[in-house]
NUVO-652215 format. One record per atom (N, C-alpha, C, CB): residue in one letter; x, y, z. Coordinates in Angstrom, 1 decimal, always signed. Glycine has a CB too. Example, Ala and Ser with C-alpha at 12.3 -4.5 7.8 and 13.67 -1.06 7.14 Angstrom:
REM residues 2
{residuo=A	xx=+13.2	yy=-5.7	zz=+7.8}
{residuo=A	xx=+12.3	yy=-4.5	zz=+7.8}
{residuo=A	xx=+13.2	yy=-3.3	zz=+7.8}
{residuo=A	xx=+11.3	yy=-4.5	zz=+9.0}
{residuo=S	xx=+12.8	yy=-2.2	zz=+7.1}
{residuo=S	xx=+13.7	yy=-1.1	zz=+7.1}
{residuo=S	xx=+12.9	yy=+0.0	zz=+7.9}
{residuo=S	xx=+14.1	yy=-0.6	zz=+5.7}
This chain:
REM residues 52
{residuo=X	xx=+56.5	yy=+85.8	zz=+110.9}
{residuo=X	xx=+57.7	yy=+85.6	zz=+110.1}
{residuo=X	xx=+57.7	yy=+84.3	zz=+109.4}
{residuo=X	xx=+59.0	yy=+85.8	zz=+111.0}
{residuo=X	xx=+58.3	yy=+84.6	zz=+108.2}
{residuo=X	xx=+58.5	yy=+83.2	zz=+107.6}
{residuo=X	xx=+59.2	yy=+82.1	zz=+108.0}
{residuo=X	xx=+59.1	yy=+83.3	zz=+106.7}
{residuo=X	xx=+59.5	yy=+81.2	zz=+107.6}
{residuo=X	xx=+60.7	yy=+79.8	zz=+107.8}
{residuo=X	xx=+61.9	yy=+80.3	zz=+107.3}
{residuo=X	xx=+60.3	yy=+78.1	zz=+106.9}
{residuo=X	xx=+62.3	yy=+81.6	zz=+106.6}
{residuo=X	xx=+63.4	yy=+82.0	zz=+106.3}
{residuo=X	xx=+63.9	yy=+82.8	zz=+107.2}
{residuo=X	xx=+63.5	yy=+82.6	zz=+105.3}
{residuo=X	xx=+64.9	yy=+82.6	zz=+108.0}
{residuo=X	xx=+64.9	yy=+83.5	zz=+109.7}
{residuo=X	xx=+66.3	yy=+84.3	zz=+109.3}
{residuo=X	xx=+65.2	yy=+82.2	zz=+111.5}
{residuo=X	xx=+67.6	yy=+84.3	zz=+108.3}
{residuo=X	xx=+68.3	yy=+84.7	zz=+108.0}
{residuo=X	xx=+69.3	yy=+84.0	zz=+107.5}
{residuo=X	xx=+68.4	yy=+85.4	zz=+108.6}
{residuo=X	xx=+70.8	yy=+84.5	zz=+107.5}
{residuo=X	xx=+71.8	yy=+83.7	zz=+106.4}
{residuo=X	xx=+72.7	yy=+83.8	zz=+107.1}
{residuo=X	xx=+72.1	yy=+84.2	zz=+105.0}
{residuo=X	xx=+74.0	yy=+82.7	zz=+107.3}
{residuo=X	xx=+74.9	yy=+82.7	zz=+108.1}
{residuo=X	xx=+76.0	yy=+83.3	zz=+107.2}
{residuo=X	xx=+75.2	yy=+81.5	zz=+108.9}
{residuo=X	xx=+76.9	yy=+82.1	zz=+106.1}
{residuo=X	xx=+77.8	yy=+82.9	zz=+105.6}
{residuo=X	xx=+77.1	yy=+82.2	zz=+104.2}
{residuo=X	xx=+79.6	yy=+82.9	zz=+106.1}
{residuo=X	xx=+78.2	yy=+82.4	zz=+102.5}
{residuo=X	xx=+77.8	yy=+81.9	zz=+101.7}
{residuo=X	xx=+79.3	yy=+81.5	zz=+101.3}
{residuo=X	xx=+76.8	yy=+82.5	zz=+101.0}
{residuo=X	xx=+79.5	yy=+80.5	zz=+100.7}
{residuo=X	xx=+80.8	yy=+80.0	zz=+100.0}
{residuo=X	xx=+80.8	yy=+80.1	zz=+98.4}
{residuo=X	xx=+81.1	yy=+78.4	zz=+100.5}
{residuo=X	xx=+81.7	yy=+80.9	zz=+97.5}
{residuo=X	xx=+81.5	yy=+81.1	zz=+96.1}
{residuo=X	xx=+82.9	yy=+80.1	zz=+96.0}
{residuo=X	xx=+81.5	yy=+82.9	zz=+95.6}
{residuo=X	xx=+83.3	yy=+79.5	zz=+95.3}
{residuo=X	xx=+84.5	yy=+79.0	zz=+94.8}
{residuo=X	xx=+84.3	yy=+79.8	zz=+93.3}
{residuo=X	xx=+84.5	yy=+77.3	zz=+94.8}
{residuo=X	xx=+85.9	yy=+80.3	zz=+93.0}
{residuo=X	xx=+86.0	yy=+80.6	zz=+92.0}
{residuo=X	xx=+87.2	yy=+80.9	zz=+91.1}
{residuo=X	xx=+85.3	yy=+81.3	zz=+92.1}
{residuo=X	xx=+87.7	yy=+80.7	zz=+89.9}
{residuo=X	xx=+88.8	yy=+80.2	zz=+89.2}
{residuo=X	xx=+89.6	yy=+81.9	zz=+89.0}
{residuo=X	xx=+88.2	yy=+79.1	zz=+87.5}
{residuo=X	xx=+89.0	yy=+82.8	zz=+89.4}
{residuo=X	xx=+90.1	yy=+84.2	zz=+89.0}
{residuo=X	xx=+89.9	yy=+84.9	zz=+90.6}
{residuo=X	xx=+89.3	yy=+85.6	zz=+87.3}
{residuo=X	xx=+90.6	yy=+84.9	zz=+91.7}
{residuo=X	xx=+90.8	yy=+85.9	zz=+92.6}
{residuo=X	xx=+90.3	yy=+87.2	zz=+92.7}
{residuo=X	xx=+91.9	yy=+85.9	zz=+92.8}
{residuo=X	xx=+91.3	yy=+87.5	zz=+91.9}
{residuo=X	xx=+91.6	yy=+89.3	zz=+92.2}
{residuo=X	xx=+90.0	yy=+89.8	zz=+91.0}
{residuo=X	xx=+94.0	yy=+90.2	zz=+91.2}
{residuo=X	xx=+89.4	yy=+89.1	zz=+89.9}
{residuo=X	xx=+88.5	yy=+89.8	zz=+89.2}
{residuo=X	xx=+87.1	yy=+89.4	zz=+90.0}
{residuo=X	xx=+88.6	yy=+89.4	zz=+87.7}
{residuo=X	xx=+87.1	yy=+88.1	zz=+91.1}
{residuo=X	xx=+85.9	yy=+87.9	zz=+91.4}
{residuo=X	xx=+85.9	yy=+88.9	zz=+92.8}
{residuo=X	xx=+85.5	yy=+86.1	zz=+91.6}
{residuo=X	xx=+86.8	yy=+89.0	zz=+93.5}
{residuo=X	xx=+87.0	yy=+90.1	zz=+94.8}
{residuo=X	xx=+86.8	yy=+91.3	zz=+94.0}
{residuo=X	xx=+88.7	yy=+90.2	zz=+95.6}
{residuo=X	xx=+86.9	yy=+92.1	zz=+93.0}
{residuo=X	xx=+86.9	yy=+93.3	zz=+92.3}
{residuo=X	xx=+85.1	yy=+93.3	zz=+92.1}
{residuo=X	xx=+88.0	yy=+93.4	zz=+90.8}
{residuo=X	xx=+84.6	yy=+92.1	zz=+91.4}
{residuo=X	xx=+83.2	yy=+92.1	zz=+91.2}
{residuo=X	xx=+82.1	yy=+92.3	zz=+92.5}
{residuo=X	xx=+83.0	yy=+90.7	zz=+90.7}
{residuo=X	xx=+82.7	yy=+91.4	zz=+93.3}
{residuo=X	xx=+82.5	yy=+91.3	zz=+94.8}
{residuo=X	xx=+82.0	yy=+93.2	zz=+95.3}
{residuo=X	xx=+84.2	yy=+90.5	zz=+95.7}
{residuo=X	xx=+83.1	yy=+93.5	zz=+95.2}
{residuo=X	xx=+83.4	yy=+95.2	zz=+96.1}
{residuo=X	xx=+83.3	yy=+96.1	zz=+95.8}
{residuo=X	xx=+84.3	yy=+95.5	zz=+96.6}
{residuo=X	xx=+83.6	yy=+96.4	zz=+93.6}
{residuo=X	xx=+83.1	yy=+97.1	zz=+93.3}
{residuo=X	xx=+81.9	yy=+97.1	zz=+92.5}
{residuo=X	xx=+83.8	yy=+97.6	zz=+93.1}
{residuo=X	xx=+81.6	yy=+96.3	zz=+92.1}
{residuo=X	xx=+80.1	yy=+95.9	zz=+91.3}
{residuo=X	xx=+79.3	yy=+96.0	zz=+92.6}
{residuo=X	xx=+80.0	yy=+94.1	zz=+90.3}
{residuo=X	xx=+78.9	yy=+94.9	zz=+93.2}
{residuo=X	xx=+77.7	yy=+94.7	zz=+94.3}
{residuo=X	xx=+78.3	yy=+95.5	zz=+95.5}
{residuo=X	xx=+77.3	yy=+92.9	zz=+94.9}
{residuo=X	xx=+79.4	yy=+96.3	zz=+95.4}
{residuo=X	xx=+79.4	yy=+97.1	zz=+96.9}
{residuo=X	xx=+79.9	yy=+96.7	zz=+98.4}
{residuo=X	xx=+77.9	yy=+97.5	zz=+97.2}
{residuo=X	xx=+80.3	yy=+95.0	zz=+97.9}
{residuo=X	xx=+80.4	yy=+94.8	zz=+99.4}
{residuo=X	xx=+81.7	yy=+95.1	zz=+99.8}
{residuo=X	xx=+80.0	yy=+93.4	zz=+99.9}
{residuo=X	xx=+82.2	yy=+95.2	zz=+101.3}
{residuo=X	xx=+83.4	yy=+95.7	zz=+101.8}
{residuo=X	xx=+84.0	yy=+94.5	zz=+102.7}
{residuo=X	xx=+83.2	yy=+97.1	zz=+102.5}
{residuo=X	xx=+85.4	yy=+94.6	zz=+102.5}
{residuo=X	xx=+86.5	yy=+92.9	zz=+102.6}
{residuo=X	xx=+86.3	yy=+93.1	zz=+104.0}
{residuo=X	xx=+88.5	yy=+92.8	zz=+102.1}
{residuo=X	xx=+86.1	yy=+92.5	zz=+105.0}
{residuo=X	xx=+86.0	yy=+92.2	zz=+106.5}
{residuo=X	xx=+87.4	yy=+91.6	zz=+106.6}
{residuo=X	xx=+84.6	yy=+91.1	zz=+107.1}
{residuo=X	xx=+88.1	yy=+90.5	zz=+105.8}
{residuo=X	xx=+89.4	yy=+90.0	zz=+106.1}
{residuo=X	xx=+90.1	yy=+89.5	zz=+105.3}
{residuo=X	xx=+89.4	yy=+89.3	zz=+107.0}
{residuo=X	xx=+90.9	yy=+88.9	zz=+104.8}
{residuo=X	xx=+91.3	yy=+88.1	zz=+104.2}
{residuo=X	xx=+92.8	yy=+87.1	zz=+104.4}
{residuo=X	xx=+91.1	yy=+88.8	zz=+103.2}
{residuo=X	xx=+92.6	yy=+85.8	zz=+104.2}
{residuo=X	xx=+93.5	yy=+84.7	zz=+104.5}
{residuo=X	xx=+94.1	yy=+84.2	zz=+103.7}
{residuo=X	xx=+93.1	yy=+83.8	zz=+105.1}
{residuo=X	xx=+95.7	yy=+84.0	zz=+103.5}
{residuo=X	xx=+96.1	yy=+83.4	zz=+102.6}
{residuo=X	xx=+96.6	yy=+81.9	zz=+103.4}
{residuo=X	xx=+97.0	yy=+84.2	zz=+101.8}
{residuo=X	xx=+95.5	yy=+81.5	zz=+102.4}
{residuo=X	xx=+95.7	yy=+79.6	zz=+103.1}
{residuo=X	xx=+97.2	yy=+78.8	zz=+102.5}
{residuo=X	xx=+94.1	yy=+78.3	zz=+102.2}
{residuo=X	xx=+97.6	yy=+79.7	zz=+101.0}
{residuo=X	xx=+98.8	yy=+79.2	zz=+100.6}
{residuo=X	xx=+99.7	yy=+79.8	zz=+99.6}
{residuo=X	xx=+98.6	yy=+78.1	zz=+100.4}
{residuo=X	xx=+100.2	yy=+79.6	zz=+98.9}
{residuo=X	xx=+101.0	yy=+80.2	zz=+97.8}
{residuo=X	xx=+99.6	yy=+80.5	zz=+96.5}
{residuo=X	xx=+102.4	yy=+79.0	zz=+97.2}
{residuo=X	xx=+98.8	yy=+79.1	zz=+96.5}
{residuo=X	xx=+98.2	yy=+79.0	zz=+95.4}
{residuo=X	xx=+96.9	yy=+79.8	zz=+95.2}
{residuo=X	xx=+98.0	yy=+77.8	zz=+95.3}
{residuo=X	xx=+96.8	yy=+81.1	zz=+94.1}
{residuo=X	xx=+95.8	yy=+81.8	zz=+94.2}
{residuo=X	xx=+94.6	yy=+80.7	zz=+94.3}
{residuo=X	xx=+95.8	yy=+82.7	zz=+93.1}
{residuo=X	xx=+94.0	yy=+80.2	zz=+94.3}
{residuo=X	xx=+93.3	yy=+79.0	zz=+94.6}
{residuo=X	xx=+92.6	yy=+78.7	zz=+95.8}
{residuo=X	xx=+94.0	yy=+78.1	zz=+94.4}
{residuo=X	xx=+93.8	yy=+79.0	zz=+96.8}
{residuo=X	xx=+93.5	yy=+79.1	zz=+98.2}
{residuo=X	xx=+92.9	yy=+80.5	zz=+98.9}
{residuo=X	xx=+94.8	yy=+78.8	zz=+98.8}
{residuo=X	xx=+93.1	yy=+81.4	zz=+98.3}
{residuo=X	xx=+92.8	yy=+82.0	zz=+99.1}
{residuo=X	xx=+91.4	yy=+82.8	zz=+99.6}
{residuo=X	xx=+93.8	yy=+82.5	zz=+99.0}
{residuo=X	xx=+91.1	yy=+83.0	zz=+100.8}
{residuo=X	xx=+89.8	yy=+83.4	zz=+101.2}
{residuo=X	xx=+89.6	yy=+84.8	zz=+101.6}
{residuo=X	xx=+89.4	yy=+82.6	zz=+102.2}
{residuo=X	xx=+88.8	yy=+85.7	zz=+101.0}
{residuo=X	xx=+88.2	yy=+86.7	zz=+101.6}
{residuo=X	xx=+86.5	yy=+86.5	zz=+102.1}
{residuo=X	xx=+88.3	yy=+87.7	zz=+100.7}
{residuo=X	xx=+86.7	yy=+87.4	zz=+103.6}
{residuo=X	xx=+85.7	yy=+87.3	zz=+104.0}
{residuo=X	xx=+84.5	yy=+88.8	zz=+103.6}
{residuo=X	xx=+86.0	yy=+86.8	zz=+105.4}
{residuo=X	xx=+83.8	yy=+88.8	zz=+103.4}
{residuo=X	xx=+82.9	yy=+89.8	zz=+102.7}
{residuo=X	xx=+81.8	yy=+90.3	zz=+103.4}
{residuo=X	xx=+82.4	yy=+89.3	zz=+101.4}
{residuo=X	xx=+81.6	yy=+91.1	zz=+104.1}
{residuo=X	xx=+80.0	yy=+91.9	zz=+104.5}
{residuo=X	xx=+79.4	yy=+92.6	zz=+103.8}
{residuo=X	xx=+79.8	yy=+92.8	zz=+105.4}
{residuo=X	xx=+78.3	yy=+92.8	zz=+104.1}
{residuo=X	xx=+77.0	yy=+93.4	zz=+103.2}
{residuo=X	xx=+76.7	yy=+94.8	zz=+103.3}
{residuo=X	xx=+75.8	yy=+92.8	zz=+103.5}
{residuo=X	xx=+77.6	yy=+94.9	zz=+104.1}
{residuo=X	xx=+77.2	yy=+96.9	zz=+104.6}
{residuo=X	xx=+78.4	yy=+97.0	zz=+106.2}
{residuo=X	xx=+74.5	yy=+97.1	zz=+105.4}
């Protein structure tokens, strides 16, 4: 096996919520495991994403 052993999580920052979560789940397929609203400000807030 390589020196690449696998991937823990990945952090995207990004300036539109609801169109990068839509890209996220319906373009590449992945499905929302959770999501946190850290505050009022779309800005804050986090979804968590799996791969299958």
């Amino acid at each position: 096996m390589g020196p690449f052993r696998g991937l823990h999580h990945v952090a995207v920052i990004c300036s539109d919520y609801q169109r990068s979560r839509a890209f996220y789940t319906e373009t590449l397929g992945l499905t929302v495991n959770g999501r946190v609203k850290v505050s009022q400000r779309a800005a804050q807030n986090v979804a968590t994403l799996g791969l299958g």
